[in-house]
Every structure is written in C-alpha cells, then in structure tokens.
GUDOTOR-800194 format. One line per 10 residues: number of its first residue (from 1); their letters; for each residue x, z, y of C-alpha. Coordinates in nm, 4 decimals, always signed. Layout:
// GUDOTOR-800194
NUM = A = X,Z,Y; ...
//
This chain:
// GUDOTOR-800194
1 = XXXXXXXXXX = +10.2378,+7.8233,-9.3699; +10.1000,+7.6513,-9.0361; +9.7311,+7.8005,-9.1073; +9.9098,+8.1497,-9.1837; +10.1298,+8.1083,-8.8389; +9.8040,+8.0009,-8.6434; +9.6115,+8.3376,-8.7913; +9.8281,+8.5553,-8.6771; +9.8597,+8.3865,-8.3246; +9.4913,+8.4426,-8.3082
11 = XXXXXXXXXX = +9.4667,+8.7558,-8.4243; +9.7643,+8.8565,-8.1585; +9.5732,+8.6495,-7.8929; +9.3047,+8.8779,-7.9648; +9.4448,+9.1989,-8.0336; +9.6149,+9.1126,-7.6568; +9.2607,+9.0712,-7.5314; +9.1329,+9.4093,-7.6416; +9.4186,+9.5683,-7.5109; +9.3514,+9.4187,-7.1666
21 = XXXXXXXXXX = +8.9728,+9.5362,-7.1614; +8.8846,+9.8055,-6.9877; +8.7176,+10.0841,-7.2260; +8.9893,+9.9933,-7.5098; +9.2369,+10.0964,-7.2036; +9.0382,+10.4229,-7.0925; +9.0368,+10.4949,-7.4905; +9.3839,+10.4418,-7.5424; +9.5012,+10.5954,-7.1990; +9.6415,+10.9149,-7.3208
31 = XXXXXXXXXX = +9.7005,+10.7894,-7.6374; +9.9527,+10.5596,-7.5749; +10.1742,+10.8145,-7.3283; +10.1636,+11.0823,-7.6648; +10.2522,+10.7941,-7.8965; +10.5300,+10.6507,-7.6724; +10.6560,+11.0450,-7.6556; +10.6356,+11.0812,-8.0630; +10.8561,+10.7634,-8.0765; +11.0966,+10.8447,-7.8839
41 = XXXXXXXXXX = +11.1160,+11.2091,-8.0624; +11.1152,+11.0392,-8.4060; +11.3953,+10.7783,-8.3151; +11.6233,+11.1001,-8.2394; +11.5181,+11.2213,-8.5586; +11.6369,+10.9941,-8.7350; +11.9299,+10.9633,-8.5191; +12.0542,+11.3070,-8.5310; +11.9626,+11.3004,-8.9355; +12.1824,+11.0521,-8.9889
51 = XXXXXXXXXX = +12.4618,+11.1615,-8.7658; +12.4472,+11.5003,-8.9913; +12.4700,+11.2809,-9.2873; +12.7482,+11.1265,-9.1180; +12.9636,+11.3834,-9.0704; +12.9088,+11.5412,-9.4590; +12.9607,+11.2005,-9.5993; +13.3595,+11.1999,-9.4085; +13.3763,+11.5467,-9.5406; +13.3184,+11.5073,-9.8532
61 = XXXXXXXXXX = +13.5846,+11.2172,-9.8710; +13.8238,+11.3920,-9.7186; +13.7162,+11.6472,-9.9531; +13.7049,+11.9246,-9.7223; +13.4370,+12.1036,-9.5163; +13.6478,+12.2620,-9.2040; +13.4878,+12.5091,-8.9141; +13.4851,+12.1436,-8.6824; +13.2546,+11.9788,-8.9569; +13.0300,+12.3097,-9.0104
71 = XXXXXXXXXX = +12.9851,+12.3047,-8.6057; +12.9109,+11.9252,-8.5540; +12.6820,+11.9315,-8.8933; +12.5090,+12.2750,-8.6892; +12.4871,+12.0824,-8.4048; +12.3343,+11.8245,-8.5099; +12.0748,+12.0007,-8.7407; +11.9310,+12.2075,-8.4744; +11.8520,+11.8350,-8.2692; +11.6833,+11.7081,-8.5394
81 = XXXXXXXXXX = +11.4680,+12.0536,-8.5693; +11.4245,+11.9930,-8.1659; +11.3285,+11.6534,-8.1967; +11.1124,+11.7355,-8.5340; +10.9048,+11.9773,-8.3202; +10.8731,+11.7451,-7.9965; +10.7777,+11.4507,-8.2517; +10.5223,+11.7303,-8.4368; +10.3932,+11.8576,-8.0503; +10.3490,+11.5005,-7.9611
91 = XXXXXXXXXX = +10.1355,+11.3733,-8.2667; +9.8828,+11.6831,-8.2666; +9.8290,+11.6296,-7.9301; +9.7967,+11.2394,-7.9920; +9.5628,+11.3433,-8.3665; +9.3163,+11.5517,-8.1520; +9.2336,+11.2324,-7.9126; +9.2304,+11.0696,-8.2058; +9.0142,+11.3107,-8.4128; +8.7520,+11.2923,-8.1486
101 = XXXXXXXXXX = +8.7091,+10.9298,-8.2445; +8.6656,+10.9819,-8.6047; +8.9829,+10.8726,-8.6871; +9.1250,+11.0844,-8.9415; +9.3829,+10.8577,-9.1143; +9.5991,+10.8464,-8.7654; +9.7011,+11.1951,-8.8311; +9.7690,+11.1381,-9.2490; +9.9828,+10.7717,-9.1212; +10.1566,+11.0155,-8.8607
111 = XXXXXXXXXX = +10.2325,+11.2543,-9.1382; +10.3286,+11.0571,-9.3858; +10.5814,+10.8887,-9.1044; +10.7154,+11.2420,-9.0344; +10.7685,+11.3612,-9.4141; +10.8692,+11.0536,-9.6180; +11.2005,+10.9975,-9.4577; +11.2917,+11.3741,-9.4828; +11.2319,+11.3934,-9.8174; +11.4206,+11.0157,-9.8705
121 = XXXXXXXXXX = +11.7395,+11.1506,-9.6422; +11.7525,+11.5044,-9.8790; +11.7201,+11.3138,-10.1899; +12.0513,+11.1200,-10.1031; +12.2050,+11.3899,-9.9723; +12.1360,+11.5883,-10.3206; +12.2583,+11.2190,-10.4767; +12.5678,+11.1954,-10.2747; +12.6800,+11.5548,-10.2202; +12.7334,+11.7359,-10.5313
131 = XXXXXXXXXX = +12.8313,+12.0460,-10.3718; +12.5901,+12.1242,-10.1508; +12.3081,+12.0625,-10.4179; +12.1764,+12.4300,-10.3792; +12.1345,+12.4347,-9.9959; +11.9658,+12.0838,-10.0749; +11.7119,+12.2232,-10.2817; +11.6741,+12.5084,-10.0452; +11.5678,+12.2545,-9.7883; +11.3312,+12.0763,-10.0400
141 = XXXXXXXXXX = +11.1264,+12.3937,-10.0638; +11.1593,+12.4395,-9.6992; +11.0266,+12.0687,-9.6124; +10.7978,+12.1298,-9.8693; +10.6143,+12.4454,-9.7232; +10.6065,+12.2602,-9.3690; +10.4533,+11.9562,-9.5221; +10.1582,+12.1528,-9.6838; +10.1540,+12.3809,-9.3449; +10.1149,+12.0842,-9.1663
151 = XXXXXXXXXX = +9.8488,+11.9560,-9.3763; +9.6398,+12.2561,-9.3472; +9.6684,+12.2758,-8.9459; +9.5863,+11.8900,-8.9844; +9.2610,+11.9402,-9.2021; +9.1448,+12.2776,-9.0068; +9.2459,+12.0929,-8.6799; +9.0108,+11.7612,-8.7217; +8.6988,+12.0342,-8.8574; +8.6799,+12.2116,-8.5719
161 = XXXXXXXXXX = +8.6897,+11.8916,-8.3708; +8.4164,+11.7490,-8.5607; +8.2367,+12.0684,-8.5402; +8.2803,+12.0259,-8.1061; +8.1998,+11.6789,-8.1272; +7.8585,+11.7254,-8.2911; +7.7037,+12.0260,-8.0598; +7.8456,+11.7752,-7.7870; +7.6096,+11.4641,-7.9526; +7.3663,+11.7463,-7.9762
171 = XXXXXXXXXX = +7.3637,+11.8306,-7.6441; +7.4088,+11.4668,-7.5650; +7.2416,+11.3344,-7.1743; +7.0501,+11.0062,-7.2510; +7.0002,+10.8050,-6.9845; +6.7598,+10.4704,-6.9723; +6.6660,+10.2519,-6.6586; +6.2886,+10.2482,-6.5939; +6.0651,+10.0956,-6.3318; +5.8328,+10.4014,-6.2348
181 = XXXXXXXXXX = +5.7672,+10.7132,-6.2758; +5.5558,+11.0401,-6.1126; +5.8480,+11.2766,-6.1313; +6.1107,+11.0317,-5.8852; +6.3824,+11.1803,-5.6633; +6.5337,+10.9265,-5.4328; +6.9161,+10.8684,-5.3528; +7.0322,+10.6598,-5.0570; +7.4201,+10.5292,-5.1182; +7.6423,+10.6294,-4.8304
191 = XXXXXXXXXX = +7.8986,+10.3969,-4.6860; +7.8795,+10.1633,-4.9277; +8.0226,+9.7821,-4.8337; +7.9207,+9.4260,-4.9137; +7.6592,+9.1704,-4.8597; +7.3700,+9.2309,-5.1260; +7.1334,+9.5327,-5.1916; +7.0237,+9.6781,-5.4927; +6.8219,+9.9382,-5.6178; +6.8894,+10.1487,-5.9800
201 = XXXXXXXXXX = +6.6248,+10.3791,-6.1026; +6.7160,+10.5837,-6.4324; +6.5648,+10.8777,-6.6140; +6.6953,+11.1929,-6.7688; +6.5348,+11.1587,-7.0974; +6.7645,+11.4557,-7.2757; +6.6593,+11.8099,-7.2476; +6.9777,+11.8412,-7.0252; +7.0808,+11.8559,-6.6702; +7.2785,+11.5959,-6.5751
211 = XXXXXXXXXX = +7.5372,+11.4884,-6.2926; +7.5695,+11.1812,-6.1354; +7.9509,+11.1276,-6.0474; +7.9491,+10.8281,-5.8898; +7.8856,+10.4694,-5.9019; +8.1416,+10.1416,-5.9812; +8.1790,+9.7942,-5.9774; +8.3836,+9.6909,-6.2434; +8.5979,+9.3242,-6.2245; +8.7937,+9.2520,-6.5302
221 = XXXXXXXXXX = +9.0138,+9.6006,-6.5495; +8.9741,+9.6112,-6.1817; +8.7255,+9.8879,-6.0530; +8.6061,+10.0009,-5.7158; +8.3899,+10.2715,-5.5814; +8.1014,+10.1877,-5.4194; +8.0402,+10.4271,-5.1343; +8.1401,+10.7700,-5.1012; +8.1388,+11.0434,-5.3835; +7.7874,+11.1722,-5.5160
231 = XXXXXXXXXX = +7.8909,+11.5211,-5.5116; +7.7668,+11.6329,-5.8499; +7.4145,+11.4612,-5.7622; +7.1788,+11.6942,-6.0289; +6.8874,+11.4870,-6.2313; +6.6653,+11.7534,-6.4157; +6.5753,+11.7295,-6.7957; +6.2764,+11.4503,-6.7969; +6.3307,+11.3589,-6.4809; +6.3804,+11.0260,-6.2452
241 = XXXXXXXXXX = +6.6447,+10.9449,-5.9950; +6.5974,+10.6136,-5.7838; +6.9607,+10.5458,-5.5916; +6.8948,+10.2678,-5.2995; +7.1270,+10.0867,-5.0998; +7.3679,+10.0169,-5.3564; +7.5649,+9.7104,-5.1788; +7.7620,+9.4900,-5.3967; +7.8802,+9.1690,-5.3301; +7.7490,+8.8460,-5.4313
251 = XXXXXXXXXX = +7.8855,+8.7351,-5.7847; +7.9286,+9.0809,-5.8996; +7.8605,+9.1254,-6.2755; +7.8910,+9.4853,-6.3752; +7.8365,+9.8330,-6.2435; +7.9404,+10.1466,-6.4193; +7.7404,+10.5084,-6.3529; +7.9621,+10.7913,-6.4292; +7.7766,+11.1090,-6.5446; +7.8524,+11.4564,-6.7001
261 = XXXXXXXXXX = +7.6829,+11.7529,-6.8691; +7.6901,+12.0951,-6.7693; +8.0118,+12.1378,-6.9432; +8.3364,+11.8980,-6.8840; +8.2046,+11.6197,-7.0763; +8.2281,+11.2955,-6.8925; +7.9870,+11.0347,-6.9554; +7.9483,+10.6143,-6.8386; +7.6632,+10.3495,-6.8451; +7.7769,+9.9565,-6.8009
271 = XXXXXXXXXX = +7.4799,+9.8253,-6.6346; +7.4924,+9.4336,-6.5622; +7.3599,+9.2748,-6.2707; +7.1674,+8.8882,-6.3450; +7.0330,+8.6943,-6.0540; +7.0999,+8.9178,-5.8208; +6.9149,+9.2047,-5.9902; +7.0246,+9.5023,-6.2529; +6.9343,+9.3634,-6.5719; +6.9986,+9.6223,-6.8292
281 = XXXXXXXXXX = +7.2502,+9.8796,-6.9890; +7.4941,+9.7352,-7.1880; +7.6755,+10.0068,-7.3525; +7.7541,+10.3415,-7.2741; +8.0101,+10.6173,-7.3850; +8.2705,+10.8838,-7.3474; +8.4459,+10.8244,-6.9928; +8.7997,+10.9673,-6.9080; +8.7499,+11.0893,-6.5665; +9.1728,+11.1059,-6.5179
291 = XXXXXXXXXX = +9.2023,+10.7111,-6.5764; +8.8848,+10.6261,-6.4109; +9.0559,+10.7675,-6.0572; +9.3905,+10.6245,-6.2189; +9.2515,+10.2900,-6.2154; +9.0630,+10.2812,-5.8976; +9.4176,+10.4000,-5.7148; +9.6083,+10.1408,-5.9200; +9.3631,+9.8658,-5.8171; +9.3397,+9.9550,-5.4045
301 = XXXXXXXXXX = +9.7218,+9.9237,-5.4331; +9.7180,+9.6083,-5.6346; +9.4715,+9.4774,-5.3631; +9.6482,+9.5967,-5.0398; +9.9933,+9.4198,-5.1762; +9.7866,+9.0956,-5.2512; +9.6193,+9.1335,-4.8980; +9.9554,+9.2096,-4.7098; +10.1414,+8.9137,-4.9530; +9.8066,+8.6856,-4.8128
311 = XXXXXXXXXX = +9.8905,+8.7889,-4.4733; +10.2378,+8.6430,-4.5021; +10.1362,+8.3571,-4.6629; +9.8343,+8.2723,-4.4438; +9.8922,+8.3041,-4.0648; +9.5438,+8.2181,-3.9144; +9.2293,+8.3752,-4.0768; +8.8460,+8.2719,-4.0467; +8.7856,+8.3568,-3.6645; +8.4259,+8.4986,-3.6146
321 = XXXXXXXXXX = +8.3075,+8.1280,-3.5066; +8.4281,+8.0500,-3.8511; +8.2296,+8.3219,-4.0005; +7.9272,+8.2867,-3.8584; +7.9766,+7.9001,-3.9260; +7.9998,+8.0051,-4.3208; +7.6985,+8.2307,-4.2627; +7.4852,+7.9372,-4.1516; +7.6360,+7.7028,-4.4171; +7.4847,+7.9845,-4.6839
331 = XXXXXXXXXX = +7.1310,+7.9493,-4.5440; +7.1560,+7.5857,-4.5745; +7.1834,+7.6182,-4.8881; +6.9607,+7.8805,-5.0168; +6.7624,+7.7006,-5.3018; +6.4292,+7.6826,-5.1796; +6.2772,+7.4032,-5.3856; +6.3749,+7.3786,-5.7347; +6.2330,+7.2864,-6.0648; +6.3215,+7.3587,-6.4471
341 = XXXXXXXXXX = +6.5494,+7.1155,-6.6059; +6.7149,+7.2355,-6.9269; +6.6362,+7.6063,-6.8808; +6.8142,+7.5746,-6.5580; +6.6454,+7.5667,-6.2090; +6.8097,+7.3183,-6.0388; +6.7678,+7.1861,-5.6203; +6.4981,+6.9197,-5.5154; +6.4599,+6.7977,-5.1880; +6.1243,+6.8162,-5.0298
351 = XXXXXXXXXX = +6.0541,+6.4818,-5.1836; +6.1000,+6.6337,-5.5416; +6.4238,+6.4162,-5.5438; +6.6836,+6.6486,-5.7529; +7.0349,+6.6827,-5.5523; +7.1544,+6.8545,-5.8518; +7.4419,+6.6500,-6.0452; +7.3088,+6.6946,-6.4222; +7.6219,+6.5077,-6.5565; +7.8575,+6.7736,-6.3717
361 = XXXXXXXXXX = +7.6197,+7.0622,-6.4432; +7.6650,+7.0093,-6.8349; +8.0422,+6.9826,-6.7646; +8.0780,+7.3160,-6.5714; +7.8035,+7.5225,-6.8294; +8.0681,+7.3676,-7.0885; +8.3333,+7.4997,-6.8930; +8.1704,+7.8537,-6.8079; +8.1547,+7.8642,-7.2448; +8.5138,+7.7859,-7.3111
371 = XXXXXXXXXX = +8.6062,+8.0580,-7.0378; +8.3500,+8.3132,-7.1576; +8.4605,+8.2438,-7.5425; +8.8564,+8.3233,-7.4177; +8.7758,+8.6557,-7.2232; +8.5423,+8.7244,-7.4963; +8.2613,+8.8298,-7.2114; +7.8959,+8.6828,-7.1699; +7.8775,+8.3445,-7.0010; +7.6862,+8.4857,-6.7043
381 = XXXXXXXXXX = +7.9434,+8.7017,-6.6441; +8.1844,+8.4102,-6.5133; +7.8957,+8.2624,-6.3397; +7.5081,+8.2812,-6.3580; +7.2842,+7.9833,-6.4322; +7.2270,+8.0013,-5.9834; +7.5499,+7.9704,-5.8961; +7.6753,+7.6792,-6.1338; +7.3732,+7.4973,-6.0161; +7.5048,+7.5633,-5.6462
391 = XXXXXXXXXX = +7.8561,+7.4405,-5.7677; +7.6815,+7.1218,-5.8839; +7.4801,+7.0303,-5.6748; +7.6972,+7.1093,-5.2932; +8.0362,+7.0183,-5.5067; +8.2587,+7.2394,-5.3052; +8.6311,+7.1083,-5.2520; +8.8121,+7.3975,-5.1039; +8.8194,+7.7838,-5.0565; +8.6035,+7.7549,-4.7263
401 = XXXXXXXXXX = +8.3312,+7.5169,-4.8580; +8.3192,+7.7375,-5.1983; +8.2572,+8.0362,-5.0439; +8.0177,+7.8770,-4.7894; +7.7545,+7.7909,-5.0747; +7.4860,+8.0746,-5.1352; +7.5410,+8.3075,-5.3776; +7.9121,+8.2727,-5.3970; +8.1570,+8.4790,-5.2210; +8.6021,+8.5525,-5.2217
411 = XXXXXXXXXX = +8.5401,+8.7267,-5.5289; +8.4392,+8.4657,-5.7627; +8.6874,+8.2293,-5.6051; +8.9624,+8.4580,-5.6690; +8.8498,+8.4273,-6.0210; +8.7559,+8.0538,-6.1243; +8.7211,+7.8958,-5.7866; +9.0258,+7.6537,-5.8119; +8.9845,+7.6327,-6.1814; +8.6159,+7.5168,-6.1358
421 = XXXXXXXXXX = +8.7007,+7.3084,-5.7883; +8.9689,+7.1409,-5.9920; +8.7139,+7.0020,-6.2447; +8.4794,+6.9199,-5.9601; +8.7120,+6.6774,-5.7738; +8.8765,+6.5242,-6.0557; +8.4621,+6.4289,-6.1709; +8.4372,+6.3089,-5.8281; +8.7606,+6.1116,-5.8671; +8.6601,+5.9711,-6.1891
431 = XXXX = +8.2776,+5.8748,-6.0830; +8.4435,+5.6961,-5.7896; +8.6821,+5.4843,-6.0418; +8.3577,+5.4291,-6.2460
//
C-alpha cells in the first residue's frame, strides 16, 4: 500500500511539474479557461436536473401536479437546456484546440460526460414516475437525436481540422541554424539590455516566406523580450538571416525565436545557449502568440513587485564604487589558465598549481544533478561546467562575492545562489572541523 501511495505521489509530483513548464502552459492556455467554463455549465446541469426531479418526485407524493409545480418544473427545464448549450458551446470550442493536437478522444470523454447522465436521470424518471412515462420516452428520442447530432458535428468537426492542419504541415517554415552562407541578410537587435553578445544565424530552408516576430529569453515560465519588436522582419524561401547584438545576460540558458507564415500561423524555436555561445535548437512548435504577450506582461509585473518589495527590504544598493569594484573582481577572475581534469576545465595558477577544489567540485556537479533530475531540465541549464568550476574554485559566501565571480550574474543567484552558497560554507565548515 506504501509503494502504491509513493506512485502516485510521484506521478502527482510530476504531473505538477509539467503543468508548471512553459509549452505544457502555452498548450493548455485556452484550454483550461474553456474547460473551467464547461464545468461550471455542467455542475448547473446537473443542478437544475435534479432540482426538476425534485420538484416531480414531491408531486408525485402528494399525488398531484398543480400550475406551481408545472411552472417551477418549466423553470427549471429551460436552465438545464441553457446550461446544456453553454456546457455544449464550451466543449466544441475546447474539442477544436484539442483536435488540432490530434486528440480525438477529448471530444468522445466530453461527450460521453454530457450524454450518460441524461440518459441515467430519464431512465429514473421513467422508473419513478409512472405517469409521465410518455413525455419520458418523448425525451429519450429527443436526447437521442442530439446525441447522434452531436456525434456527427463531432466527427465532421475534427476532419476538417485535420484537413487544416495538414496543408498547414504542408506549408510548414523550417528553420535550422547554420554557420555561412552566400545568400545572408544581416539584422542588428535594437535596444536590447545585458552584459554578453551573441550572434544567431538561421536559414529559411521551406519554400515559404517567413516572419521573424521577435526574440526571448526564457527563465523557468518567466520570459522577457530582448529588445524592441522585429516588425514582421521577412526571410525569403532559401534564404539566410544573421541577427547581431543579441545581449543576454550571463547565465542565461534559453532563447526562444518566434516566427509565422504568411497566414496567422505562429511558430517558436528553443535555442540553448552553452559557454556563452548558441549551441543548438532544441525543439520547436506551434506558439500561441496571445499567452506569449500574456506571459511577458505577467512576468514584468511579477518582477516590478519583487523589485519594489526589494526596495523595502533593502535600503542601500551597490553604489557605482561598488559596481565598478564587482566589475574588477570579474576580471580577476576570468579563467585564463586552465587544464582538463575530469572533462572539466578547471583554474591553474601560472605555476600549473590547480586553485580548483576537486572535492567541492564533485559535490556541487552532484548537486547541479539532483536539481536538474527535480526540474526535469538538462544539467547545464542550472549551471554550465564554467561556472561550477568558478563556484569551486573562488567559493563565494554571499550575494556580492557570488555575483562578483565571472560568468555569474543576479540571475543565477536568484535561482540557486543561496542553495549552492549554503553547501559551499557548510564544506568549508566541515574541512575546517577536519
């Protein structure tokens, strides 16, 4: 019973994760506002269905139907029809999402959620009221002819999406990243805010024009756009686009490029950046455009009432002496000299000595594991193979000497930095014991 218990911990603990990543949210986004909406029709449903029930169950013990019981019993019949439609409105809406997915059994579960019930309710009402057995059976045909209705709206309803979906793949933009090419239009980021260039260079290789909509950083479910809009920036059929200046900060993982066709069809690549370079696309798909900008407004405000709570908290801030102090701190310890231990290239003094703790190394790569296996993300993602040799080799003890090192910035010590700092001092503590 324990090992049954811990399953389906784990699989909530998972099924908790998912929910919490970004691309299951974009999926789900208007998913979850028509299925909260069919709900909340179905539970009045149900409600007014048994309310009607209700009031012919008194009658019949009274053994009397008056003009008060035909009104209430009206009454509540037309709700449920109301609340029947709203719950039918809400899970076409909800199937077509859903259709363009594939998933076809979502609409048959919605269905079968809809029609069992009715059918259940009328069969006790043809049990339990004798006399009304021929208005019963009236609504049995009736429910019946809806059901099949339904069915065929359902089954013409997902072909035609199919049918859209596949001159969409047809039509599908491909994008791929590519070093050089003959054919190369260049695109200099405007406005664009933090302290580490990069360049992306990616090719049309679809027989379609495509759009570039703009470009992301992506932390966790929190997203920001880097510089200002592209404005519909065209890249021709077989063509090249190189974008420049694209400044992220230090420690950032993940970039998204949002794209469309020449119709309304929204498009994203997850690009991930290793060792201070964009490595390589790591998946791409359908983007909703509507929770993109969602997100992006959610997370500015999420950041401004962090910054303004910080404010109150904190009441001095890093003067510019201070910052240029950190500045010089970072160039101190730039890894010049290093040399391959483990896969790993770890700091040597000029002497080839290596200022690089080994023992705490393996303890924070064991760390960066545990963290990566429980946000179910790549290791590098928490930190790359530079930046836990920085954290074991200068042993930071505090926000300012953490963000000091090179190659580490507020970001990542938002993230893990007291986590990570935590483990550092208490190895500290513990070597000193020792």
């Amino acid at each position: 019973m324990i090992k049954g218990f811990e399953k389906i911990k784990k699989k909530f603990s998972l099924w908790k994760k998912r929910k919490e990543d970004f691309f299951v949210r974009m999926e789900n986004y208007k998913i979850s506002f028509f299925t909260s909406c069919g709900i909340f029709s179905y539970i009045m449903m149900l409600v007014c269905a048994l309310a009607v029930m209700t009031v012919f169950a008194i009658s019949e013990i009274k053994n009397e139907f008056n003009t008060a019981s035909i009104i209430i019993a009206s009454i509540f019949i037309v709700l449920t029809l109301i609340a029947m439609i709203s719950y039918v409105v809400s899970i076409f809406l909800k199937n077509s999402l859903q259709f363009k997915l594939g998933k076809l059994s979502s609409g048959l579960i919605s269905f079968a959620i809809l029609v069992v019930p009715i059918y259940f309710v009328l069969l006790l009402c043809y049990i339990n009221i004798p006399q009304g057995r021929e208005i019963i059976v009236s609504l049995f045909t009736a429910v019946t002819t809806f059901s099949a209705t339904i069915l065929t709206i359902m089954g013409v309803h997902y072909t035609l999406v199919q049918q859209r979906n596949e001159r969409i793949d047809k039509n599908n933009l491909i994008f791929e990243l590519y070093d050089n090419s003959d054919k190369e239009s260049e695109y200099k980021v405007k406005s664009a805010l933090g302290d580490m260039k990069l360049n992306l260079k990616i090719k049309n290789i679809s027989n379609n024009f495509g759009y570039i909509i703009g470009l992301f950083k992506l932390c966790g479910c929190d997203i920001y756009q880097i510089g200002d809009d592209f404005s519909y920036l065209a890249i021709q059929p077989n063509h090249c686009l190189s974008i420049t200046d694209i400044q992220v900060n230090t420690g950032d993982d993940q970039l998204i490029l949002v794209y469309k066709d020449i119709g309304e069809n929204y498009y994203y690549l997850l690009i991930s950046i290793y060792e201070n370079k964009i490595c390589n696309i790591e998946r791409f798909g359908k983007c909703d455009i509507e929770f993109l900008y969602n997100q992006i407004i959610e997370t500015n405000e999420t950041e401004k009432a962090v910054s303004s709570e910080n404010k109150k908290e904190k009441v001095s801030k890093i003067d510019i002496c201070q910052e240029e102090d950190i500045n010089k701190r970072k160039e101190e310890t730039k890894p010049n000299n290093t040399e391959n231990v483990d896969g790993f290239e770890v700091v040597v003094s000029v002497d080839g000595e290596i200022k690089t703790d080994i023992k705490l190394l393996n303890i924070l790569k064991k760390e960066r594991l545990r963290l990566a296996k429980e946000k179910r993300i790549k290791a590098y993602m928490i930190f790359n193979n530079q930046q836990l040799v920085a954290l074991a080799t200068y042993k930071p003890k505090d926000e300012n000497s953490f963000i000091s090192i090179y190659g580490l910035g507020q970001k990542k010590y938002d993230f893990y930095g007291e986590l990570f700092i935590h483990i550092i001092i208490s190895y500290e503590e513990l070597k000193g014991a020792a």
